[in-house]
MILUMNU-501203 format. One record per residue: residue number from 1; residue in three letters; y, x, z of N, C-alpha, C in turn. Coordinates in steps of 0.05 Angstrom, whole numbers, plus 5000, padded with zeros to 4 digits. Example, Ala and Ser with C-alpha at 12.3 -4.5 7.8 and 13.67 -1.06 7.14 Angstrom:
BEGIN
+-----+-----+------+------+------+-------+-------+-------+------+------+------+
|   i |  aa | n_yy | n_xx | n_zz | ca_yy | ca_xx | ca_zz | c_yy | c_xx | c_zz |
+-----+-----+------+------+------+-------+-------+-------+------+------+------+
|   1 | Ala | 4886 | 5264 | 5156 |  4910 |  5246 |  5156 | 4934 | 5264 | 5156 |
|   2 | Ser | 4955 | 5257 | 5142 |  4979 |  5273 |  5143 | 5001 | 5258 | 5157 |
+-----+-----+------+------+------+-------+-------+-------+------+------+------+
//
This chain:
BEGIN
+-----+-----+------+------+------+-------+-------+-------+------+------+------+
|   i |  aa | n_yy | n_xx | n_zz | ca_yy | ca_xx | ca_zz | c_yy | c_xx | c_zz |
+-----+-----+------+------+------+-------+-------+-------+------+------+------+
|   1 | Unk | 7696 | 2923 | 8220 |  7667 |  2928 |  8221 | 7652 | 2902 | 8218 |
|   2 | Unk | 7627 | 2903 | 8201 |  7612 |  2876 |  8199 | 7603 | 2869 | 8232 |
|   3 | Unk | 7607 | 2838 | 8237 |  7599 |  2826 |  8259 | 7569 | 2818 | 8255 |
|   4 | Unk | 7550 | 2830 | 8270 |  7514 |  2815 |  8278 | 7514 | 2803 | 8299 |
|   5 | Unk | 7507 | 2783 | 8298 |  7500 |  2756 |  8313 | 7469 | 2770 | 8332 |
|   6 | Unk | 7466 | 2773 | 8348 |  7444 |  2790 |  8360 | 7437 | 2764 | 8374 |
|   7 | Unk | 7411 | 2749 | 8362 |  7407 |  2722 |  8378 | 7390 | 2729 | 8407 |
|   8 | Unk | 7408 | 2706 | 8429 |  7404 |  2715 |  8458 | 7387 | 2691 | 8458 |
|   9 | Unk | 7355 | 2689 | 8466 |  7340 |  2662 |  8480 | 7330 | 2676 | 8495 |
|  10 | Unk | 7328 | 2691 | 8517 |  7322 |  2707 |  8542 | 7296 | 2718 | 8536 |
|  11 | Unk | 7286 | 2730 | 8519 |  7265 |  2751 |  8511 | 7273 | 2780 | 8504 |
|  12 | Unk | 7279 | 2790 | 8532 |  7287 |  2819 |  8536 | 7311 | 2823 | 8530 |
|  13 | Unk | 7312 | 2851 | 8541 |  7335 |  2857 |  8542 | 7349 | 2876 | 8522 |
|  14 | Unk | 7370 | 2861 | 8510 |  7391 |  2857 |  8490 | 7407 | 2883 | 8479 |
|  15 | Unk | 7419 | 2899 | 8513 |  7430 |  2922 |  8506 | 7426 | 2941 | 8485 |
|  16 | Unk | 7402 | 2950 | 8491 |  7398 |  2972 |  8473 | 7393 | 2971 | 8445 |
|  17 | Unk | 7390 | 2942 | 8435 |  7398 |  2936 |  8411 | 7429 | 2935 | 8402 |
|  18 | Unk | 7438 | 2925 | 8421 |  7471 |  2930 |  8411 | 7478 | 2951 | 8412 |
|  19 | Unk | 7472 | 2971 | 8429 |  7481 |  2997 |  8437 | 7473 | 3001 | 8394 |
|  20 | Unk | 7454 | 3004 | 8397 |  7438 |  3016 |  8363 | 7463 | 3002 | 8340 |
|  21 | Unk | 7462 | 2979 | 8349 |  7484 |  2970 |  8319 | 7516 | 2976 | 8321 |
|  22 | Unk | 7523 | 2977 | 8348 |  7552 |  2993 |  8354 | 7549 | 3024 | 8337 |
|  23 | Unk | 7521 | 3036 | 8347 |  7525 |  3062 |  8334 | 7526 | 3072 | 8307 |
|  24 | Unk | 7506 | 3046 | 8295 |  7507 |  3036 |  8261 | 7530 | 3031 | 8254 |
|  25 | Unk | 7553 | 3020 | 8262 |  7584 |  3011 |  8258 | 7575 | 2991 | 8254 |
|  26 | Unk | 7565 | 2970 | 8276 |  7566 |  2951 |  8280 | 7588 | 2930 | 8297 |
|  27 | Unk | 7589 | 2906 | 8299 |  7602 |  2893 |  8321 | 7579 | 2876 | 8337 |
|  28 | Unk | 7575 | 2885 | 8347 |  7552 |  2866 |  8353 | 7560 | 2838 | 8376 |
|  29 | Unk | 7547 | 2809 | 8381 |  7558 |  2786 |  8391 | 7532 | 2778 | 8392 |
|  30 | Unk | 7523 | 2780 | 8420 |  7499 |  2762 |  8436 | 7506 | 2732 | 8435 |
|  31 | Unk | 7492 | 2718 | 8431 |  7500 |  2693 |  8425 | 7474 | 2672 | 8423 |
|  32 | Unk | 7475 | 2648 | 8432 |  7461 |  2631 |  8425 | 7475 | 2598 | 8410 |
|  33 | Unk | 7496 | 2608 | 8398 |  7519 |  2589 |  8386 | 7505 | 2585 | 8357 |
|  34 | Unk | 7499 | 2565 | 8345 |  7498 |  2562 |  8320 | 7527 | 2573 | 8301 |
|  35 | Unk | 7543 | 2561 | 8313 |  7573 |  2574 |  8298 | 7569 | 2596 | 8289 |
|  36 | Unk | 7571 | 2610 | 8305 |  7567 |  2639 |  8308 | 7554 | 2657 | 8288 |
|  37 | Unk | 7532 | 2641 | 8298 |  7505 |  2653 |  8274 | 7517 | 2651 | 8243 |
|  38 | Unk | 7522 | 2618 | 8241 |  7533 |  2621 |  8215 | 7548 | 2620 | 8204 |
|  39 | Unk | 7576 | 2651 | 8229 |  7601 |  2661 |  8220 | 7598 | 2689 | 8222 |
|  40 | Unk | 7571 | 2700 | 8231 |  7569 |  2722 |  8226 | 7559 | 2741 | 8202 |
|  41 | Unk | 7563 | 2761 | 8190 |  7554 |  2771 |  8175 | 7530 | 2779 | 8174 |
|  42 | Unk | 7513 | 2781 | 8187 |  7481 |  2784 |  8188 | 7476 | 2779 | 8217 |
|  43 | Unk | 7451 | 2778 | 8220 |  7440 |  2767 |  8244 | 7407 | 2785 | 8256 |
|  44 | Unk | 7403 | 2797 | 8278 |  7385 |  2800 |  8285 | 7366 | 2783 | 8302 |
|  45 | Unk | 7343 | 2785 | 8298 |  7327 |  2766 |  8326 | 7313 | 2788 | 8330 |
|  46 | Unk | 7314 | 2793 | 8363 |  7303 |  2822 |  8379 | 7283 | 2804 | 8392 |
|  47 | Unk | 7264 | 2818 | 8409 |  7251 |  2801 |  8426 | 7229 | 2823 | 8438 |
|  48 | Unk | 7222 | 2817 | 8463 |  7205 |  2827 |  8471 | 7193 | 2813 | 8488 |
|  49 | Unk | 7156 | 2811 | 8500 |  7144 |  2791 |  8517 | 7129 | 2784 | 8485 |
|  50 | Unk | 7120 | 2751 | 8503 |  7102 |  2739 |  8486 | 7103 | 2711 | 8472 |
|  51 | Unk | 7086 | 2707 | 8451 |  7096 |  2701 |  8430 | 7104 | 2654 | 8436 |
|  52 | Unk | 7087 | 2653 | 8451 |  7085 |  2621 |  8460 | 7113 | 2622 | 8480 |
|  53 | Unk | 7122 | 2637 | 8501 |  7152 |  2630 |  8515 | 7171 | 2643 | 8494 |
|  54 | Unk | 7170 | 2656 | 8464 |  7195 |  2657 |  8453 | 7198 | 2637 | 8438 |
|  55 | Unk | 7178 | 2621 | 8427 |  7179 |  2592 |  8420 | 7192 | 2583 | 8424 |
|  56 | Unk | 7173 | 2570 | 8458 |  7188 |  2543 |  8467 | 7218 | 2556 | 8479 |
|  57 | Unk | 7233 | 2584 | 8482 |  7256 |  2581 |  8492 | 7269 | 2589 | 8463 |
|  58 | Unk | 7268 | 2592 | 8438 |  7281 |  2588 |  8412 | 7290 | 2558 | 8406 |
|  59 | Unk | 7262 | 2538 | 8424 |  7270 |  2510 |  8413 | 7284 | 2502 | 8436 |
|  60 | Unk | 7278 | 2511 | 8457 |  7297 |  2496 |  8485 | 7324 | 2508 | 8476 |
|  61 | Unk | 7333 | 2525 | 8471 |  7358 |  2527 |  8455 | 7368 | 2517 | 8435 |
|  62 | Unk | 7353 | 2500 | 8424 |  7359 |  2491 |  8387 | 7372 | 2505 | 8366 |
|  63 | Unk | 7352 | 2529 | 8371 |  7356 |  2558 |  8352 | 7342 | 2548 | 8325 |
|  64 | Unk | 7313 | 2534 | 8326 |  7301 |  2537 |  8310 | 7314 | 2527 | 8280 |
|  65 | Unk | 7332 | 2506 | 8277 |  7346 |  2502 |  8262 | 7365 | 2520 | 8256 |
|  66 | Unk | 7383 | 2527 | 8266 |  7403 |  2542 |  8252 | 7394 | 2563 | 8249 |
|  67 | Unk | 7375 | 2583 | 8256 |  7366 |  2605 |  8247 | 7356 | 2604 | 8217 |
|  68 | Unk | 7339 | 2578 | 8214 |  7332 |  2571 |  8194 | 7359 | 2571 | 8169 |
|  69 | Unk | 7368 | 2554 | 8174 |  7396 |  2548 |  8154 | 7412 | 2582 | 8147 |
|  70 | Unk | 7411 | 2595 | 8178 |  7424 |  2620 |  8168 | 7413 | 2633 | 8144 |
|  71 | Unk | 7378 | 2636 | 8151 |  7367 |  2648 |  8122 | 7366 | 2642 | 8104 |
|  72 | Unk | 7367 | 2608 | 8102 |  7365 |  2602 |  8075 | 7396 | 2599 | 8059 |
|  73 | Unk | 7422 | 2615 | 8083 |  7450 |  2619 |  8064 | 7455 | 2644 | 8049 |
|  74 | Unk | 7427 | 2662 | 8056 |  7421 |  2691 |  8041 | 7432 | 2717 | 8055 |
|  75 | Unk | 7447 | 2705 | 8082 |  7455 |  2731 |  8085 | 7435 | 2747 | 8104 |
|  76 | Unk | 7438 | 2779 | 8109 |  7414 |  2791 |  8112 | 7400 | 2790 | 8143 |
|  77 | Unk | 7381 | 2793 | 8148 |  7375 |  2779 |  8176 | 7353 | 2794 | 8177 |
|  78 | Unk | 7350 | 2800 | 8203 |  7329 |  2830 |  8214 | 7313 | 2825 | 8237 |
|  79 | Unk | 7286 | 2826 | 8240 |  7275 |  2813 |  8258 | 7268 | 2842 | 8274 |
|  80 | Unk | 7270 | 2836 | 8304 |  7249 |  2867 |  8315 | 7230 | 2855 | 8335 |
|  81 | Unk | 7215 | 2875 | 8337 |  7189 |  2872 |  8348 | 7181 | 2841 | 8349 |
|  82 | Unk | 7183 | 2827 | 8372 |  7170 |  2795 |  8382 | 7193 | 2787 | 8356 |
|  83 | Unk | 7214 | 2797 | 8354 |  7226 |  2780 |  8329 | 7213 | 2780 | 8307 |
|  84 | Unk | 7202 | 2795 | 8293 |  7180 |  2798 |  8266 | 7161 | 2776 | 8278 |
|  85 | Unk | 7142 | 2775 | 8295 |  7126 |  2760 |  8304 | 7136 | 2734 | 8293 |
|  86 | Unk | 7137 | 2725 | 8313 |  7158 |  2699 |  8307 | 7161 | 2684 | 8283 |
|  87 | Unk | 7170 | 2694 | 8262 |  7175 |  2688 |  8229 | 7147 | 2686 | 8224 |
|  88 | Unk | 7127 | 2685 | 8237 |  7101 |  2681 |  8225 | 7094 | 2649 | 8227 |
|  89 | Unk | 7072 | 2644 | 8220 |  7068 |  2617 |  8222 | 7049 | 2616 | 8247 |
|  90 | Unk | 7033 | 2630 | 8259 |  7021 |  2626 |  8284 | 7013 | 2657 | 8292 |
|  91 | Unk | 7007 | 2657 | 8319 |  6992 |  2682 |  8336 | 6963 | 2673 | 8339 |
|  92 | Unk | 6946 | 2695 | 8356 |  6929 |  2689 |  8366 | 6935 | 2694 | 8393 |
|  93 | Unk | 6959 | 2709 | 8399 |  6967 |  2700 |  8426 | 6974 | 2678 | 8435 |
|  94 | Unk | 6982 | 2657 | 8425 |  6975 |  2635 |  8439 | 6981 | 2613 | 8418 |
|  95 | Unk | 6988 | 2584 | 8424 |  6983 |  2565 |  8416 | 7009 | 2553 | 8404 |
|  96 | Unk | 7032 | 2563 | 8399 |  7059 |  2550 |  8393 | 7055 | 2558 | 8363 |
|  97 | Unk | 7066 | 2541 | 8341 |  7074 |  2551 |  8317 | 7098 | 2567 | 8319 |
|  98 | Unk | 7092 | 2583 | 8289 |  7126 |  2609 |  8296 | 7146 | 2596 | 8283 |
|  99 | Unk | 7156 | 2609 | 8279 |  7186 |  2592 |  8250 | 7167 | 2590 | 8223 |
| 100 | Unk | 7150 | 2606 | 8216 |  7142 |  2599 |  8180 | 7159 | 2604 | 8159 |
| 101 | Unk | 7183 | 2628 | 8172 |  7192 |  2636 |  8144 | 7168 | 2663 | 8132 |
| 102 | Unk | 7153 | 2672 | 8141 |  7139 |  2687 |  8127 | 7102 | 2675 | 8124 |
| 103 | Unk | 7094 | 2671 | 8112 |  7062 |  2661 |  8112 | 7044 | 2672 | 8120 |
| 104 | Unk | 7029 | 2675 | 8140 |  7010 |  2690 |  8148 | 7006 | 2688 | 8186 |
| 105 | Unk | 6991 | 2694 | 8196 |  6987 |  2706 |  8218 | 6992 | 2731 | 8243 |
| 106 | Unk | 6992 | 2723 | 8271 |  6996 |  2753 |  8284 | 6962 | 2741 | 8297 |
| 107 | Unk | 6962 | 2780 | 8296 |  6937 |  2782 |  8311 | 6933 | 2810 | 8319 |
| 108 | Unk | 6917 | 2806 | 8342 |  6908 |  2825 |  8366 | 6887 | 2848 | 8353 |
| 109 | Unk | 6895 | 2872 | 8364 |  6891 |  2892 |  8351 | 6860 | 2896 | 8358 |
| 110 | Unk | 6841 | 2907 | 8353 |  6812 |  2908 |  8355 | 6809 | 2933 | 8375 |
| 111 | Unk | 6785 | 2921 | 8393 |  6779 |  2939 |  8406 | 6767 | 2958 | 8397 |
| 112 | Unk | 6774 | 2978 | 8400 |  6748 |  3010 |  8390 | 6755 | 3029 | 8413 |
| 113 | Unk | 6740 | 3048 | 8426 |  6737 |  3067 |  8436 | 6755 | 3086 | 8432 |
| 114 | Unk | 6761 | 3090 | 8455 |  6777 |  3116 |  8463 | 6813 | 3112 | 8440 |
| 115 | Unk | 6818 | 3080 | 8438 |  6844 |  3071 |  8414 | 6848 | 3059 | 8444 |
| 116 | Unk | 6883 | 3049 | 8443 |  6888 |  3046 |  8472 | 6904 | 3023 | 8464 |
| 117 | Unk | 6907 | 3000 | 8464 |  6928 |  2978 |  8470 | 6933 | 2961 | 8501 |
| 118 | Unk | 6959 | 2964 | 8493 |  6977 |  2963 |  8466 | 6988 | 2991 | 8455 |
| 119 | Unk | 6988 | 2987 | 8433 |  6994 |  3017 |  8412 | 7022 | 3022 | 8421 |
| 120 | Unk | 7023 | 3041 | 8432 |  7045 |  3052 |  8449 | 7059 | 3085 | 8439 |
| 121 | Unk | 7081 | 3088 | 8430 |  7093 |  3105 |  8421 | 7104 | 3114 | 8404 |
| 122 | Unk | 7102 | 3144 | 8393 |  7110 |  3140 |  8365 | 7083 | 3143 | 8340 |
| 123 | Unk | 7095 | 3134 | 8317 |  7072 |  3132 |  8299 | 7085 | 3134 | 8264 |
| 124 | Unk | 7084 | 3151 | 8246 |  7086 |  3147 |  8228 | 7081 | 3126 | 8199 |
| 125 | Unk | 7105 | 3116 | 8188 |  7108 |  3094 |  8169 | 7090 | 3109 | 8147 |
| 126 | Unk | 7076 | 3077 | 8129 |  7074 |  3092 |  8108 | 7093 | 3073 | 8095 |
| 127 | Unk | 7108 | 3074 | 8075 |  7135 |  3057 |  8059 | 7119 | 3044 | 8035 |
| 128 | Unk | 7118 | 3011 | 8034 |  7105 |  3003 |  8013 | 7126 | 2985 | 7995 |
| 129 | Unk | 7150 | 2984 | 8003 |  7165 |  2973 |  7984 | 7183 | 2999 | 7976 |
| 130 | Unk | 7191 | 3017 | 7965 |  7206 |  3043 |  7964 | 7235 | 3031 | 7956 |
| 131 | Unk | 7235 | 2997 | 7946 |  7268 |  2993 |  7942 | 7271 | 2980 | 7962 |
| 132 | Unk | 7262 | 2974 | 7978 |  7278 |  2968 |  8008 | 7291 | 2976 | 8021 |
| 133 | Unk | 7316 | 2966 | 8024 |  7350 |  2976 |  8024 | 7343 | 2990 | 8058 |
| 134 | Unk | 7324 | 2977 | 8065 |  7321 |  2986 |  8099 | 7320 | 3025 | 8096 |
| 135 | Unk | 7299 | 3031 | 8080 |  7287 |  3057 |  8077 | 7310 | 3083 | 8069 |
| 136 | Unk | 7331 | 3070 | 8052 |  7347 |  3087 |  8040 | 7352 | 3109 | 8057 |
| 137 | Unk | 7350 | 3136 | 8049 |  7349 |  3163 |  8051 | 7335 | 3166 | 8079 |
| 138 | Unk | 7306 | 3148 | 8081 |  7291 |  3164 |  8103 | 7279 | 3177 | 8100 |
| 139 | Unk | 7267 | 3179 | 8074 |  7247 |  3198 |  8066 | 7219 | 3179 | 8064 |
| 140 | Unk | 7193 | 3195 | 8059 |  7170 |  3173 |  8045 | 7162 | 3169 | 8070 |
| 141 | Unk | 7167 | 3186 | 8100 |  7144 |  3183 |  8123 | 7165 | 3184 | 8155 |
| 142 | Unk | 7182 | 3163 | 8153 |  7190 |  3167 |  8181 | 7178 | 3151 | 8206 |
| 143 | Unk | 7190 | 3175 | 8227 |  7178 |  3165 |  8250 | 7186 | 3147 | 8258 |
| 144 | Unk | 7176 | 3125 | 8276 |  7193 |  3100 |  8289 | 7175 | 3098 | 8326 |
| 145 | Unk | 7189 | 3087 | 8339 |  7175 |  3078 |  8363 | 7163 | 3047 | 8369 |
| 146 | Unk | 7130 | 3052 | 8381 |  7121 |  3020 |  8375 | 7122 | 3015 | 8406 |
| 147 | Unk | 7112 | 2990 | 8414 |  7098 |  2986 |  8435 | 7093 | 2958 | 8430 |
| 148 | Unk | 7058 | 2947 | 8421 |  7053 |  2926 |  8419 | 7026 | 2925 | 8410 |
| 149 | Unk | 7016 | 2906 | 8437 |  6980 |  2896 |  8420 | 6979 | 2878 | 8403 |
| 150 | Unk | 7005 | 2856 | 8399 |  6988 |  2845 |  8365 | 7005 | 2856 | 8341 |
| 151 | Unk | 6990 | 2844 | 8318 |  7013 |  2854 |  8286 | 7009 | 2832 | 8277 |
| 152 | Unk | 7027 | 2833 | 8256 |  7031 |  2816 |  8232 | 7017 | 2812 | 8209 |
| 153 | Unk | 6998 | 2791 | 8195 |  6984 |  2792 |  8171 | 6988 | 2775 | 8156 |
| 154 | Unk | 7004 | 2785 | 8148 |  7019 |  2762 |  8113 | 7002 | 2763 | 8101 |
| 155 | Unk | 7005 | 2737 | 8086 |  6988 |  2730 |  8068 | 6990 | 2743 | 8038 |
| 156 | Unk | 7012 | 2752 | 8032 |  7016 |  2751 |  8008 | 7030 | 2780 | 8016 |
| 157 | Unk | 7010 | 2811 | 8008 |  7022 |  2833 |  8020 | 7043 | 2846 | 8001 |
| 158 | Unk | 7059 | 2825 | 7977 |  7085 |  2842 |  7976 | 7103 | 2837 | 7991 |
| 159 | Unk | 7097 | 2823 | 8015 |  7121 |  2825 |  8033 | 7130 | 2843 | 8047 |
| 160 | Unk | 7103 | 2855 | 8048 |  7093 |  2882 |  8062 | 7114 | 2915 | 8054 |
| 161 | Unk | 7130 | 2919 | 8070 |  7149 |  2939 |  8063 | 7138 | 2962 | 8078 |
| 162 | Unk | 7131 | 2967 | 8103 |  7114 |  2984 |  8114 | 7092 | 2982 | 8127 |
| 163 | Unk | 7073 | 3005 | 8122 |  7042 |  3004 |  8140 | 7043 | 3030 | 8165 |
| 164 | Unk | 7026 | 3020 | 8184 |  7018 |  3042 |  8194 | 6993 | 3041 | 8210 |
| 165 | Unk | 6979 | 3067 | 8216 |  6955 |  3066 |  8225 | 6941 | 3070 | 8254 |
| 166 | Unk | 6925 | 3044 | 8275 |  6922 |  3052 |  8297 | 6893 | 3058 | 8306 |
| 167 | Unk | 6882 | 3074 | 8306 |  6850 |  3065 |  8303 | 6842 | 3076 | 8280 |
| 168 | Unk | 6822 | 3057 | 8274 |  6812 |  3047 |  8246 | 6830 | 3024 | 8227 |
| 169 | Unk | 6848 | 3014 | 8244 |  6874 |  2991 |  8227 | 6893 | 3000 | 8221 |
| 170 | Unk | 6892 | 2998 | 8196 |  6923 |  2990 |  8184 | 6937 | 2969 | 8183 |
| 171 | Unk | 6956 | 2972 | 8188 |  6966 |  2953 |  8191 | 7001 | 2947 | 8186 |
| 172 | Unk | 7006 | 2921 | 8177 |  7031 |  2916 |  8169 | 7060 | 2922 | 8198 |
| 173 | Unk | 7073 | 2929 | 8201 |  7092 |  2943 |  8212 | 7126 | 2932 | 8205 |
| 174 | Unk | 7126 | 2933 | 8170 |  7153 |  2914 |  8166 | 7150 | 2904 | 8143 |
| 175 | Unk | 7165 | 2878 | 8141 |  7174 |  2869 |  8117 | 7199 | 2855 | 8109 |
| 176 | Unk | 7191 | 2851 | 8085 |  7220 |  2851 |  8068 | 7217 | 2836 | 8047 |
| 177 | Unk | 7237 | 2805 | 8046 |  7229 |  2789 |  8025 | 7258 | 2777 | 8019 |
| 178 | Unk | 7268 | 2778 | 7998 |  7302 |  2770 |  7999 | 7320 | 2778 | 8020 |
| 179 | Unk | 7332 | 2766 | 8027 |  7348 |  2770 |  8054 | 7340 | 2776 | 8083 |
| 180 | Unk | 7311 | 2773 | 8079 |  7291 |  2773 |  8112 | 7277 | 2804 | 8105 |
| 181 | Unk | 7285 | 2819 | 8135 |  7266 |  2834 |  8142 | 7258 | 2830 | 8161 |
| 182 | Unk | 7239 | 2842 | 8172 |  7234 |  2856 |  8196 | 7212 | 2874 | 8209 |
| 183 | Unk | 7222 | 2882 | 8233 |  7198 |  2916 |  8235 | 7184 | 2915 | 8261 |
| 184 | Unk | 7161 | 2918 | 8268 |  7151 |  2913 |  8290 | 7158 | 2937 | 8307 |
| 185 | Unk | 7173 | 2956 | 8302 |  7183 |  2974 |  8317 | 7203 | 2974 | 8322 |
| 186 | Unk | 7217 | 2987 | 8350 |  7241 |  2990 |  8353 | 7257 | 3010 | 8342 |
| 187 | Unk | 7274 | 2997 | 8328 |  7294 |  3025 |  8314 | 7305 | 3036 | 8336 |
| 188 | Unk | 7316 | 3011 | 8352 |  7347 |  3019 |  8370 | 7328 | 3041 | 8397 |
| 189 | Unk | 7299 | 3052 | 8397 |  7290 |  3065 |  8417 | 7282 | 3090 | 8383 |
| 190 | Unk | 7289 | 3088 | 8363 |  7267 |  3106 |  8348 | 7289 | 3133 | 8338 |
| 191 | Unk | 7307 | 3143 | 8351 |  7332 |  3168 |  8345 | 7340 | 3160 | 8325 |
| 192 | Unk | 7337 | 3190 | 8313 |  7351 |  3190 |  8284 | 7346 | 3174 | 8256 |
| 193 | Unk | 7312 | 3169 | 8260 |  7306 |  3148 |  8241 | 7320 | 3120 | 8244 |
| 194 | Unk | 7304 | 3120 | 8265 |  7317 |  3091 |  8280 | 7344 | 3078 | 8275 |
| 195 | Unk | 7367 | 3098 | 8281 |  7384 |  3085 |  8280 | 7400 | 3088 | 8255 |
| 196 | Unk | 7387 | 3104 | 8232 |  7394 |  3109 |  8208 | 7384 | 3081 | 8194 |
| 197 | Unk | 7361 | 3075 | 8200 |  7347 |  3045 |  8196 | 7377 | 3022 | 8196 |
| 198 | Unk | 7380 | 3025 | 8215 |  7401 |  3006 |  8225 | 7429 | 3014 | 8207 |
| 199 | Unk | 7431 | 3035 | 8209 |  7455 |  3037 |  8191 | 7452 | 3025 | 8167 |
| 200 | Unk | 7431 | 3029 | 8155 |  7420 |  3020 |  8126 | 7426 | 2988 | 8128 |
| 201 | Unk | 7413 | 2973 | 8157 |  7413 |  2943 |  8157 | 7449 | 2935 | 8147 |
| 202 | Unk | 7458 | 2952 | 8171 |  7495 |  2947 |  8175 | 7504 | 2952 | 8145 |
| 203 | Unk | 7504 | 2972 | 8127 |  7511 |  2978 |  8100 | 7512 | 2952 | 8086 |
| 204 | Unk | 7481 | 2938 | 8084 |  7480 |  2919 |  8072 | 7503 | 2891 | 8068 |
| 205 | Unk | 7511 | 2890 | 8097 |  7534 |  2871 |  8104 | 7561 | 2878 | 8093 |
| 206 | Unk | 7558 | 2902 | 8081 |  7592 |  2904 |  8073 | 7589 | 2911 | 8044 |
| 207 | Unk | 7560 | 2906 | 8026 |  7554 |  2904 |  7995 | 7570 | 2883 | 7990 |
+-----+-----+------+------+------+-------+-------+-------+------+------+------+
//
């Protein structure tokens, strides 16, 4: 079975992501080893909390490098929730730069009446990249589970692989650029989509 490197810098809890990629036919290996990372066949960054303490404990670990090097050796690498974040170049939750493998911004969802954040539940994709190996046989509109007041705003929206809508916003949800995805939702909480998602990620590792 392909081995995922499920990177551990203490931003939530880990299980139920592995539980999801064991069920994908995964192997999954919590880890904060550079080795590791770049002896495993793909790599996730999970995260949950906020976006300034996954920073500074990515760099108090001296993740920020070898995460880096992992992506740029092509193999495929999956960000979730605070993990998508992250790959941005700044929040407006607070004041740390992210990694900067994707260009753009996170930001806090707008207040409007009777819209509730953080956007909490489930919520239908709309799919904007249709060859994104992630999507394969979900169909054009699956469901996923969110829970989060900020998103993601790339600069450059073909990175943009899915939207969805909270309020009056739309908004970016996942993307997908060479070897990098990632989804502001949890697969490993989203059933059958969810973990079909994942299967799709795991597939990729044994192309």
């Amino acid at each position: 079975m392909p081995v995922v490197a499920v990177i551990d810098y203490d931003m939530g809890n880990l299980h139920s992501a592995c539980k999801g990629l064991e069920i994908a036919g995964a192997t999954p290996i919590v880890t904060n080893d550079p080795l590791e990372l770049s002896n495993a066949d793909g790599i996730v960054l999970p995260g949950v909390g906020s976006f300034d303490p996954a920073m500074h404990k990515l760099r108090a670990n001296h993740l920020e490098q070898p995460i880096k090097e992992a992506i740029a050796s092509g193999k495929p690498f999956l960000g979730i929730c605070l993990g998508m974040q992250i790959l941005f170049e700044s929040s407006e939750e607070g004041q740390e730069s992210g990694l900067g493998i994707i260009q753009g911004q996170v930001k806090r969802f707008l207040h409007e009446p009777n819209v509730t954040i953080p956007h909490m539940g489930w919520n239908q994709l709309a799919l904007t990249q249709a060859d994104c190996p992630l999507w394969q046989d979900l169909g054009n509109s699956p469901w996923m589970y969110f829970v989060h007041s900020y998103y993601t705003a790339p600069v450059d929206n073909k990175v943009t692989a899915a939207t969805t809508t909270h309020g009056s916003q739309t908004v970016t949800v996942a993307i997908a650029k060479d070897n990098v995805m990632a989804v502001q939702f949890h697969p490993e909480k989203s059933s059958t989509d969810g973990i079909h998602l994942l299967s799709n990620f795991v597939r990729m590792l044994s192309a």
